[in-house]
C-alpha positions as CSV (number, residue, x, y, z in Angstrom):
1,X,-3.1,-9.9,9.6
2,X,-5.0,-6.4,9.2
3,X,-4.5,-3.4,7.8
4,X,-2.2,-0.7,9.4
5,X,-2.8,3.0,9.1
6,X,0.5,4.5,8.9
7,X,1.3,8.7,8.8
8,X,4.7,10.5,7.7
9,X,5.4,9.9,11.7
10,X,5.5,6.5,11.9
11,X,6.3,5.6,7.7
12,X,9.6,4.8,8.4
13,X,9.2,2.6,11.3
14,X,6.5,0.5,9.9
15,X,7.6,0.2,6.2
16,X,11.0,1.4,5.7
17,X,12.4,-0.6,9.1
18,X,10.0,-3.6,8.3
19,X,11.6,-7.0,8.1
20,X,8.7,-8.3,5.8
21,X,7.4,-7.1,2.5
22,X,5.4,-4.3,2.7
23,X,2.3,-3.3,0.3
24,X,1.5,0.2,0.6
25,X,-1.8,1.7,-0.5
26,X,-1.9,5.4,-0.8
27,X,-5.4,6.7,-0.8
28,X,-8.0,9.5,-0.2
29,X,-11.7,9.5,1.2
30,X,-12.6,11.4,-1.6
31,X,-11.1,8.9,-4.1
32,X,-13.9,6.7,-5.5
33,X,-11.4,4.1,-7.0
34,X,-9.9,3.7,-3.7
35,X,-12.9,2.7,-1.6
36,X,-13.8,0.0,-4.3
37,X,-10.1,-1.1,-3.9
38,X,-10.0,-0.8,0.0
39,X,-11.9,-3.7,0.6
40,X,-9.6,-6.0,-1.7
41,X,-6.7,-4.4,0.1
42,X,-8.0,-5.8,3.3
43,X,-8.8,-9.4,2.3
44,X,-4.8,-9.5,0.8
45,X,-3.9,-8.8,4.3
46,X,-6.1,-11.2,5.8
47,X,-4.9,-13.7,3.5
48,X,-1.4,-13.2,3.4
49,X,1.0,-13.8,6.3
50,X,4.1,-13.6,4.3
51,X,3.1,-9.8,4.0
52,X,2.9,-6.0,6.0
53,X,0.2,-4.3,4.4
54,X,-0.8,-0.6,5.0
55,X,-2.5,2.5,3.8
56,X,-1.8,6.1,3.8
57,X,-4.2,8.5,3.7
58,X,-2.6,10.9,1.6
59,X,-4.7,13.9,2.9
60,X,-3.1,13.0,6.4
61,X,0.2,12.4,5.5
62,X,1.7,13.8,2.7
63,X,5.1,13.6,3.2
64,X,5.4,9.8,2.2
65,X,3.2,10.3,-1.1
66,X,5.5,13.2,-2.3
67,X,8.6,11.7,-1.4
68,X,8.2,8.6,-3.9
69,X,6.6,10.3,-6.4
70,X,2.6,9.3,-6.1
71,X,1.0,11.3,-8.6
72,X,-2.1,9.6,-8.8
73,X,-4.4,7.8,-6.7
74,X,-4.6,4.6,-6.0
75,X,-1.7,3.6,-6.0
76,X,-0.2,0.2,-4.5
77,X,3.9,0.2,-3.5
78,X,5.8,-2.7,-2.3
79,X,8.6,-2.4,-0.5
80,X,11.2,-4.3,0.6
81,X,13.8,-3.5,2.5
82,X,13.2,0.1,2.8
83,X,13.2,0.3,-1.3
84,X,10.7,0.5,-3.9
85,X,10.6,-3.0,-6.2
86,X,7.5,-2.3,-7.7
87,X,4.2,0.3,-8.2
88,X,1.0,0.0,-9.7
89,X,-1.4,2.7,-9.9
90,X,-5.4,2.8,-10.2
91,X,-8.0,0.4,-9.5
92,X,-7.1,-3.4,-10.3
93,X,-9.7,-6.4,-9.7
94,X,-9.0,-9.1,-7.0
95,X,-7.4,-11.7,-9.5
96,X,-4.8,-8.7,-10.8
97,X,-4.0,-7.8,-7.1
98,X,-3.9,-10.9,-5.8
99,X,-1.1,-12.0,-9.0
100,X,0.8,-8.6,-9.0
101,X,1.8,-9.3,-5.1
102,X,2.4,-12.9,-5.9
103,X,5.1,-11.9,-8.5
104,X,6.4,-9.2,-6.8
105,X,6.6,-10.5,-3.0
C-alpha cells in the first residue's frame, strides 16, 4: 500500500470512517525530524497490508492537528475505529516504528 495525503476535508472519511487501522503522521516541510522519518513512514506502508497509513501536513490542514491535541511534530497516531489507541511523538528509528505499530495494531 502507499501513503495517503489526507486534509481536514477528507480526515474523517479516510481515518475516522476507515475499517482498518490507521497510522497517522502529522508533519511539516519545514520539520527536519519529519523528512528523516518520512521515508520510514513510507516503507511501513509498503510493508504492511493489515494497515491505512497517512500523513497530514499540518501547515495544510490544521484542523485535525488541533483537534487531538498535536503539540509537537512528528508525531505518529493510530487510530482505530475513529478513536485514538495510541501516540508517539518525535523521530523514532525503523526497528522502534516498526515494534510500536506491531504492539499497537
Amino acid at each position: 500500500m502507499s501513503v495517503h495525503q489526507v486534509n481536514d476535508q477528507n480526515f474523517e472519511t479516510e481515518v475516522l470512517k476507515a475499517s482498518e487501522p490507521v497510522i497517522v503522521d502529522f508533519w511539516a516541510e519545514w520539520c527536519g525530524p519529519c523528512k528523516a522519518l518520512s521515508p520510514l513512514i513510507d516503507d511501513l506502508a509498503s510493508n504492511n497490508s493489515n494497515v491505512k497509513v497517512v500523513k497530514v501536513n499540518i501547515d495544510d490542514a490544521p484542523e485535525a492537528p488541533t483537534k487531538y491535541g498535536v503539540r509537537g511534530i512528528p508525531t505518529v497516531m493510530v487510530f482505530k475505529d475513529g478513536a485514538v489507541v495510541d501516540t508517539r511523538v518525535g523521530g523514532m528509528s525503523k526497528e522502534q516504528l516498526n515494534q510500536w505499530v506491531e504492539s499497537v495494531v
